[in-house]
N, C-alpha and C positions, 0 to 999 in steps of 0.2 A: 732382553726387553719383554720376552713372554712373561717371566717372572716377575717383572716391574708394574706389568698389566695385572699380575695377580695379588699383588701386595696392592695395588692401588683398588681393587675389589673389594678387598677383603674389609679394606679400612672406610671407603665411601660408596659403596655398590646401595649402600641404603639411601641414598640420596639420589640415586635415578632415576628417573621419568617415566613410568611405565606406561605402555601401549603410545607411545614417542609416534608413532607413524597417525593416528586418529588427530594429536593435534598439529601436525603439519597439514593433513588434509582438512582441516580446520583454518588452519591460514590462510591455505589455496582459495577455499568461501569465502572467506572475508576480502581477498586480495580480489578475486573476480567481480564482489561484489561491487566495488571500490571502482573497479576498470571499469562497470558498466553503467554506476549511478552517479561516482563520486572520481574521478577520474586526476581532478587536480587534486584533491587528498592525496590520492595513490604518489602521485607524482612527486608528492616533500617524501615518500618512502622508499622510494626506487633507488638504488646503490648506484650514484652516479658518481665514480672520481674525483673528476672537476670541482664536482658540488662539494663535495667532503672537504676538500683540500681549504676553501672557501669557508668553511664552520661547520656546514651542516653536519657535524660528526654523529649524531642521531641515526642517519641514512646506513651506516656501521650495522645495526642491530636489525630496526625495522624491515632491510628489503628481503627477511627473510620469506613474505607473505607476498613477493612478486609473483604473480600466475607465468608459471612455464611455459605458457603457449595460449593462444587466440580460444577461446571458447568455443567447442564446438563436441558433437557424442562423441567422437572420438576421444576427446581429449576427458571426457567424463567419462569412458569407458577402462582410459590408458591408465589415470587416477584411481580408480576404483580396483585395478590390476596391483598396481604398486602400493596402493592400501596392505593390499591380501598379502604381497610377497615381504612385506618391509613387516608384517606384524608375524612372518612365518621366521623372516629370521631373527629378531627378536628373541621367539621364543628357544629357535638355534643359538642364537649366541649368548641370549642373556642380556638382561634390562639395561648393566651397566654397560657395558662393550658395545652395545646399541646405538648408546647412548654417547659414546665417543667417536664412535663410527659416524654418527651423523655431523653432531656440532663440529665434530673435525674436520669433517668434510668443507661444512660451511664456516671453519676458520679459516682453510688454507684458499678456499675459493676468495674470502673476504679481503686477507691479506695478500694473496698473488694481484687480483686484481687491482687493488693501489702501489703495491710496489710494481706492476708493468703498467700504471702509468706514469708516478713518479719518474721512473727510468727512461721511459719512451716521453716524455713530455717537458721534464726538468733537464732532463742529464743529456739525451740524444738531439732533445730539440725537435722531435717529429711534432708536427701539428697538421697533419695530413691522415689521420689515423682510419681515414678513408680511401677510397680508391680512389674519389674524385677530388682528395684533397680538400676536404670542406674542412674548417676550423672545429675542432674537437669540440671545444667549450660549449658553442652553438650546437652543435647537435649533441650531446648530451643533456644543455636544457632541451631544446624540443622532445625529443623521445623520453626526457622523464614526463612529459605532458601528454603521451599518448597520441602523439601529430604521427598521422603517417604520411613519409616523404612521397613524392609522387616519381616513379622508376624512370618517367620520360626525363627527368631534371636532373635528380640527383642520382638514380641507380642503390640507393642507400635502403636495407629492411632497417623497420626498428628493432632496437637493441637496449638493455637494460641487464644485468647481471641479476641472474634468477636462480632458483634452485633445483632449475630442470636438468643438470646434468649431475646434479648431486644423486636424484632417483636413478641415474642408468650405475651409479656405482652399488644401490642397492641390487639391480640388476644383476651386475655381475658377481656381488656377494651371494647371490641364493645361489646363481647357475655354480659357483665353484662347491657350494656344497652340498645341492642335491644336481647335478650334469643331466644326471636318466632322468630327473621328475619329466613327465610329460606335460602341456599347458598344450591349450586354444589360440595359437595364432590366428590373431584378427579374428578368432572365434568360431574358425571356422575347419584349420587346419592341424592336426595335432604334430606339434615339432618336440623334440629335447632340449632340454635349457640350455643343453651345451651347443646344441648347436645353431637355437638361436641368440644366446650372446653373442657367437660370432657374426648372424646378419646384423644382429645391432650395431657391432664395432664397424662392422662395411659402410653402415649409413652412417654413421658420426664423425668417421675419416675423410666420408662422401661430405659430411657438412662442415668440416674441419676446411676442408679443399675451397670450397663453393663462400666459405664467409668473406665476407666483404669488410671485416673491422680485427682489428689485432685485439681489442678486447674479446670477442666474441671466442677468436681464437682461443686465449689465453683461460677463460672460462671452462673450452671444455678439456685443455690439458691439464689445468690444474682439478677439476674434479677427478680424470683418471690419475691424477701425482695422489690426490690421497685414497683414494685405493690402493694403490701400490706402498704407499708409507706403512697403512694400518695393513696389508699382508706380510709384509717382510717383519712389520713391528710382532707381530703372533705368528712370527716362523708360517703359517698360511692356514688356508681357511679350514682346511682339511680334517682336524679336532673338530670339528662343528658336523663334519657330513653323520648321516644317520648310521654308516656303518661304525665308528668311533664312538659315536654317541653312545648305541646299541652296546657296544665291548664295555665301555666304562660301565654302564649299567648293569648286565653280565656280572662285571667284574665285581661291584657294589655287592650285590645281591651273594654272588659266592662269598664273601668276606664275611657276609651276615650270618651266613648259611655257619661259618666254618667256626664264626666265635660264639654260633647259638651249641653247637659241635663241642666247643672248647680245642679247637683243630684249627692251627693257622695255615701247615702246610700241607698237601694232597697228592701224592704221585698218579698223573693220570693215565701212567701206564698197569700199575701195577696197585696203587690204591692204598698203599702205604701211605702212613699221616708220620708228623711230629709229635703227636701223642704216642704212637706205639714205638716208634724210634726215633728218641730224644735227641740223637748222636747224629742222626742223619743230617747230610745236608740236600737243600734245594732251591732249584733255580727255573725261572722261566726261561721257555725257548721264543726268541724274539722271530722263527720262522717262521708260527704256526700262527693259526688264525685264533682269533680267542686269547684266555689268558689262559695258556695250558703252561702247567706247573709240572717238572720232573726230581725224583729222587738223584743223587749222583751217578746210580747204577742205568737207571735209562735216559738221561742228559740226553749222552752222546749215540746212542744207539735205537733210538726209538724211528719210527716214521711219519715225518713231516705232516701235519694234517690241518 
């Protein structure tokens, strides 16, 4: 599949969208904007099941500009964070890969979420997709209109399929390829990304637990399903961390170095080329760090470094 990913680069990586993360946070402004002025606008754009099944197949594309979450600094702060990390790994991974990491994201969010209700609403017959058993239809119209239900009644938050959990898979794409970078928790604490991806996974199991709608559910496992599809898809994120990156470069630059040389190969114990012995052979050792290259004679005898 790694391979497949790079044949498909090679052939359309020039048709990628570059700096992808500026117009998502471009969406989010217009979507907020929408929630605060224009509300029943928003509302023919919100990824409502029911609705789609009904025509509005439009609602497929547009709810990509649902605002993740209530307006408030936090949430302009949170944005402004996933700005920074979503264009860092970009430049980690590359315009294209970026670029399927996301939309793929928001395909398999797009598509789980009508096949779990397709399946839960045609095939199982649930129409209770609440706790208090309220009729699905009905409450996916009202919450694409921005009503909020009132707790005493019905106990129900509103719910719309967003692309707020597509950003925590950006999340855990930075954390697996830079773990040590240090960041500002809440800005105020310095943590490691590794080890705050894992407070995040605690709180989205914690909201996984606490949701009240199988859609809601379904939402944030399908956003972690495509993370997980596009790590196994490129064997893992790991080609992307700075130390790999760094090696390839390294390695780039000695290439230069050896065919500015007319020297393709270098014993780095002894310094010997395949210019001054044609006959010789050589191999990298896949233990050492770097790309250190040996003659036959110190392959096997040299010390690991």
């Amino acid at each position: 599949m790694d391979g497949f990913m790079n044949k498909m680069q090679r052939k359309f990586g020039r048709y990628a969208v570059r700096n992808l993360s500026l117009y998502i946070m471009i969406g989010y402004v217009i979507g907020y904007l929408l929630y605060m002025f224009a509300p029943d606008i928003l509302s023919y754009l919100t990824l409502v099941p029911s609705l789609v099944m009904k025509g509005q197949v439009w609602r497929l594309v547009t709810w990509v500009i649902t605002p993740p979450r209530g307006i408030s600094l936090w949430v302009v702060v949170a944005l402004i964070f996933y700005y920074s990390i979503g264009t860092q790994l970009e430049k980690t991974m590359g315009a294209f890969l970026y670029n399927i990491y996301i939309f793929g994201g928001m395909i398999v969010t797009m598509v789980g979420s009508m096949l779990t209700y397709i399946v839960c609403h045609y095939m199982l017959h649930i129409s209770d997709f609440t706790t208090l058993g309220m009729d699905y239809d009905v409450v996916d119209q009202y919450v694409s209109y921005g009503v909020d239900f009132d707790s005493s009644v019905f106990s129900l938050p509103p719910y719309c399929v967003s692309t707020y959990y597509i950003m925590l898979t950006i999340f855990l794409a930075i954390a697996v390829c830079y773990p040590n970078m240090t960041v500002l928790y809440a800005m105020i604490i310095p943590i490691k990304m590794k080890w705050l991806s894992i407070i995040y996974l605690v709180f989205t199991a914690y909201e996984f637990k606490i949701a009240d709608t199988i859609m809601m559910r379904a939402n944030i496992v399908l956003s972690l399903l495509s993370f997980a599809i596009f790590y196994l898809s490129t064997k893992n994120f790991r080609r992307f961390s700075p130390k790999h990156i760094k090696r390839r470069r390294d390695y780039k630059k000695q290439v230069k170095v050896n065919k500015t040389e007319n020297v393709t190969h270098k014993c780095a114990v002894c310094g010997i080329t395949d210019k001054e012995a044609p006959d010789m052979q050589f191999r990298y050792c896949s233990k050492c760090k770097g790309n250190k290259e040996y003659c036959q004679e110190h392959l096997f005898t040299h010390t690991h470094v």
